[in-house]
Backbone bond lengths (Angstrom), bond angles and torsions (degrees), N, CA, C in turn:
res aa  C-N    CA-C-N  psi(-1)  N-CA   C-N-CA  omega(-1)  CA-C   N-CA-C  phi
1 X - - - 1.444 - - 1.531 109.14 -
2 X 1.496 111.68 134.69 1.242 105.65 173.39 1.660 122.06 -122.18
3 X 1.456 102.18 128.22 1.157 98.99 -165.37 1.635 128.84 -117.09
4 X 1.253 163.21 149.58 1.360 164.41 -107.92 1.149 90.49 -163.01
5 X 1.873 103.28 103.51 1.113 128.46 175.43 1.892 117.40 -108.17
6 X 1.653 86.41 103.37 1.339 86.38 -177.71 1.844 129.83 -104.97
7 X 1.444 86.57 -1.09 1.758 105.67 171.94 1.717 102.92 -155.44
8 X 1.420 118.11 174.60 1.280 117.24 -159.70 1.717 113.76 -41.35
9 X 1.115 122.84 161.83 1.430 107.04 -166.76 1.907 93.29 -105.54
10 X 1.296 102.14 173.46 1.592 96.98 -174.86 1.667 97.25 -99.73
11 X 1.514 121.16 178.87 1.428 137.25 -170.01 1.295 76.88 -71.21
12 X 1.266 129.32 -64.23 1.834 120.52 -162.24 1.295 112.38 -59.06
13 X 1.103 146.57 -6.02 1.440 139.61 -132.09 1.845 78.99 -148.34
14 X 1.124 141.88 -17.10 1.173 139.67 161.57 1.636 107.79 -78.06
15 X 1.203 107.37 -58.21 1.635 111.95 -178.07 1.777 102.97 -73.70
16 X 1.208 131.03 -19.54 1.065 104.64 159.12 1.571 131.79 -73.93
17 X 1.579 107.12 -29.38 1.217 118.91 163.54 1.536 123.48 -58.43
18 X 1.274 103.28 -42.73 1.553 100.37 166.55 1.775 136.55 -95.08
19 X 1.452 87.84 40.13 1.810 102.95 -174.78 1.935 99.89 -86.41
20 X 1.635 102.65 -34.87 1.425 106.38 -170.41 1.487 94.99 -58.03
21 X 1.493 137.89 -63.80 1.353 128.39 -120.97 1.820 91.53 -127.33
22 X 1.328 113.95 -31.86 1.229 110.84 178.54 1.496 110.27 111.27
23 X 1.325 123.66 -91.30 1.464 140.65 -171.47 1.349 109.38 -88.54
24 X 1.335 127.63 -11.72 1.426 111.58 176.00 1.817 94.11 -168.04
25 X 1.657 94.12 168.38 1.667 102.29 -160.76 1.870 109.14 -104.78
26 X 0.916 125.13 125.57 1.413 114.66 162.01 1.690 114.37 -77.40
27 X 1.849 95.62 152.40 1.772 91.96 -152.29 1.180 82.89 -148.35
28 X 1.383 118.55 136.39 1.839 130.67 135.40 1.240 112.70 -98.75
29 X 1.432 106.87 134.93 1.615 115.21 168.40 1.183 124.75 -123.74
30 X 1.737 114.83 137.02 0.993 87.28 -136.04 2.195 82.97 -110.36
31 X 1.269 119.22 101.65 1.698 121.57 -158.36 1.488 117.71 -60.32
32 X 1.475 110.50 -15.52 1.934 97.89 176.13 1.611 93.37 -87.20
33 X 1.588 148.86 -37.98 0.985 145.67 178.60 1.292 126.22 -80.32
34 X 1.249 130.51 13.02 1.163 143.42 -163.31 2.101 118.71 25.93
35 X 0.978 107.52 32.16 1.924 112.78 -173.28 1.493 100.25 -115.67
36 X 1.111 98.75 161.87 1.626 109.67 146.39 1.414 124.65 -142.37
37 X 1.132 109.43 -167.15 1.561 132.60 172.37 1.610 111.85 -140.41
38 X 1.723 89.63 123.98 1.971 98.32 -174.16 1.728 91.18 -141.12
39 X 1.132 73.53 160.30 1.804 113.42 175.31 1.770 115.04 91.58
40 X 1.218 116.48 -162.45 1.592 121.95 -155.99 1.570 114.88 50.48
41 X 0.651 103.22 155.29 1.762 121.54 169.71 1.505 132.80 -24.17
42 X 1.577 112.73 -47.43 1.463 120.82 -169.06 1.909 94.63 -125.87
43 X 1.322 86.70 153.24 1.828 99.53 -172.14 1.705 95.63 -81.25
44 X 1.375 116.32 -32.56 1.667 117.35 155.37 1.142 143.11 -46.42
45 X 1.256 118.54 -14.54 1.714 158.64 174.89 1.331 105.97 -67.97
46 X 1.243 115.11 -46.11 1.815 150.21 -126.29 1.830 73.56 -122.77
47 X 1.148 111.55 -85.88 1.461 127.25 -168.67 1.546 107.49 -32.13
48 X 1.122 127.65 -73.25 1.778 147.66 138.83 1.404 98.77 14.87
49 X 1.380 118.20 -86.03 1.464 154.92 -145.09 1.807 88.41 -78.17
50 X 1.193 138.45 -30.40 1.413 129.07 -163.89 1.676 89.15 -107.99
51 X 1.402 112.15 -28.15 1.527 102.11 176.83 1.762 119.24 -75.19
52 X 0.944 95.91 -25.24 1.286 99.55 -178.98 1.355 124.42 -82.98
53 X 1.514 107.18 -14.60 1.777 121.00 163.10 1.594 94.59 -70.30
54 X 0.695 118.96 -13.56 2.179 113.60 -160.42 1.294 121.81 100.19
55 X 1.602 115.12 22.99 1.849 102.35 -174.66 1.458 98.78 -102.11
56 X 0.950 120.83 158.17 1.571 141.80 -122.73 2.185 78.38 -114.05
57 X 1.381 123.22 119.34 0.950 128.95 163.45 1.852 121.70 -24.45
58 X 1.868 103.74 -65.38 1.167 104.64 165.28 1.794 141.91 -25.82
59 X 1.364 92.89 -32.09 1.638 119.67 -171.14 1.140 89.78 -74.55
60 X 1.315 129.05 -64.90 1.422 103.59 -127.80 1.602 101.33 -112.76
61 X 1.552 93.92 163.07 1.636 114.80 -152.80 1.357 107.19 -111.76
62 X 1.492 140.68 156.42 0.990 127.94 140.34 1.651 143.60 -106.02
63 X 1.083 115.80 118.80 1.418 122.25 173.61 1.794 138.01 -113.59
64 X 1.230 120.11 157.81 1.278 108.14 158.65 1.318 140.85 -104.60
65 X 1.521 133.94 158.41 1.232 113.10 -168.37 1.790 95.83 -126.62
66 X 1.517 108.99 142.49 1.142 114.07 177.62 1.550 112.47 -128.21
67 X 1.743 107.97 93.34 1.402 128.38 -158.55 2.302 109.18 -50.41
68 X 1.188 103.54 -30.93 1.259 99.28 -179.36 1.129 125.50 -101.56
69 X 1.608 122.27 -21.08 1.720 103.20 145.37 1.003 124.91 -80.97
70 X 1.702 124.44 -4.89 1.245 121.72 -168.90 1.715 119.89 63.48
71 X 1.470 107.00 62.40 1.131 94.82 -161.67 1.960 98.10 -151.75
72 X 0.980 106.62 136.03 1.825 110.41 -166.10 1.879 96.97 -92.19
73 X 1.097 111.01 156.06 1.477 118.94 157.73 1.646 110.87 -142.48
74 X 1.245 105.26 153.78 1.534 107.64 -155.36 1.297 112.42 -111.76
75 X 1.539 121.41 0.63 1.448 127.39 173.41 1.704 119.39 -80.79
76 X 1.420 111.56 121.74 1.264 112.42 165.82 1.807 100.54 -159.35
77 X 1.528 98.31 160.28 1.355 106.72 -153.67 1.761 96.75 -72.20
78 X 1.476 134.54 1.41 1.255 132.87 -150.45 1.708 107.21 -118.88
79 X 1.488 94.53 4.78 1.332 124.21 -171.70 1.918 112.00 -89.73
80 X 1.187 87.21 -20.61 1.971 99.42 177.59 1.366 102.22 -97.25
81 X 1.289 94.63 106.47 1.229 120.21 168.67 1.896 123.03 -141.27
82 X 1.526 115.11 79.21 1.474 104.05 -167.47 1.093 103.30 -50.11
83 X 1.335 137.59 -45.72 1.511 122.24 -144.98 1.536 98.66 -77.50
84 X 1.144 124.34 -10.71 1.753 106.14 158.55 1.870 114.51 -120.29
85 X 1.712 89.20 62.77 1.563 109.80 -174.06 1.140 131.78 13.90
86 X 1.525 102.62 42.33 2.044 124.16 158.95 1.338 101.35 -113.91
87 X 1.393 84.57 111.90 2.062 105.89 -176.80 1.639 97.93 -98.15
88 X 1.287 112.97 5.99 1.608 95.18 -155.04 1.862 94.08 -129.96
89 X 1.285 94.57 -177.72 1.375 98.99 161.72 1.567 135.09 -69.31
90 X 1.321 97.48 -34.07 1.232 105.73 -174.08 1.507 117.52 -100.10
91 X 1.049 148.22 -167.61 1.297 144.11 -115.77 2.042 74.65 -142.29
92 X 1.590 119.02 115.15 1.877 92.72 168.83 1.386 93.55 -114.05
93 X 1.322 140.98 1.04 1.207 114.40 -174.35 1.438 106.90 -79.00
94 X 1.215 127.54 155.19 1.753 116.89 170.99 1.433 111.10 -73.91
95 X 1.746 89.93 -61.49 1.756 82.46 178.04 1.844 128.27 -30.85
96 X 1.287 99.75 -73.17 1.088 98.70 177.47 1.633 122.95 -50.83
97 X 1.335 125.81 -36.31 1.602 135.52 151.67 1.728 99.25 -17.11
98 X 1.682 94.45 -70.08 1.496 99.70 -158.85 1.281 125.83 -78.57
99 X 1.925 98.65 -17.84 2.139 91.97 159.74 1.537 105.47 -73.13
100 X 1.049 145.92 -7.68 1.623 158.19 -159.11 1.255 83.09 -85.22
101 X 1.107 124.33 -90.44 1.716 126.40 -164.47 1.290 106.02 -48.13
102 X 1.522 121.23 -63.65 1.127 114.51 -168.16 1.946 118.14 -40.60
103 X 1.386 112.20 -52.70 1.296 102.74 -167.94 1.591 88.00 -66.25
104 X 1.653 136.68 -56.82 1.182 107.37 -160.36 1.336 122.69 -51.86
105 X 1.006 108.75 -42.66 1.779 109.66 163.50 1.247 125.84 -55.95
106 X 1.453 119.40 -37.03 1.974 89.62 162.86 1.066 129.16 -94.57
107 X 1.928 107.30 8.25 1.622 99.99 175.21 1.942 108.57 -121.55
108 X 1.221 99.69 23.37 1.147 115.52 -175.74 1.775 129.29 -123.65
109 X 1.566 94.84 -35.81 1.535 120.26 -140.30 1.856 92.79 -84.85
110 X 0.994 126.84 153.13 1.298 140.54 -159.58 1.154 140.10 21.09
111 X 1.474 105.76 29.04 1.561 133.00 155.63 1.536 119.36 -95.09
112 X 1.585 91.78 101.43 1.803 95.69 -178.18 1.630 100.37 -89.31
């Protein structure tokens, strides 16, 4: 289930998010709006689901969240984008890295 997290998420709304994958959540974030969208299978799923609220493609990022170390990873395939000079999978700007965490962490972060 994927769900559009626009303030802290609830214990249920974590475990529903993490029914797809098990041990950790797939996430778009979306950084001028500070929200996201996590869970199901593909970070495009996620991507979909934040476009269709109105967030602006450019914004949003993909990451994962792994609820029991508490710990973000910044690779997803939706993340290559040269024309905003990410050639790679993963996320290289910091800034943007560090609005990434940040929202997952305050709308995510110590809810196992």
């Amino acid at each position: 289930m994927i769900h559009l997290i626009k303030e802290k998420a609830t214990p249920q709304q974590i475990t529903e998010m993490l029914d797809a994958l098990g041990t950790y959540i797939k996430l778009a974030a979306d950084i001028r709006r500070k929200i996201l969208a996590g869970g199901g299978i593909l970070h495009a799923d996620c991507e979909v689901k934040l476009l269709s609220d109105g967030s602006r493609q450019e914004d949003i990022w993909g990451a994962d969240w792994l609820p029991k170390p508490q710990k973000v990873r910044f690779e997803a395939l939706i993340n290559i984008r040269p024309r905003q000079n990410n050639t790679t999978m993963e996320i290289q700007n910091p800034n943007i890295r560090a609005e990434v965490e940040s929202i997952i962490r305050e709308l995510l972060g110590g809810a196992n």
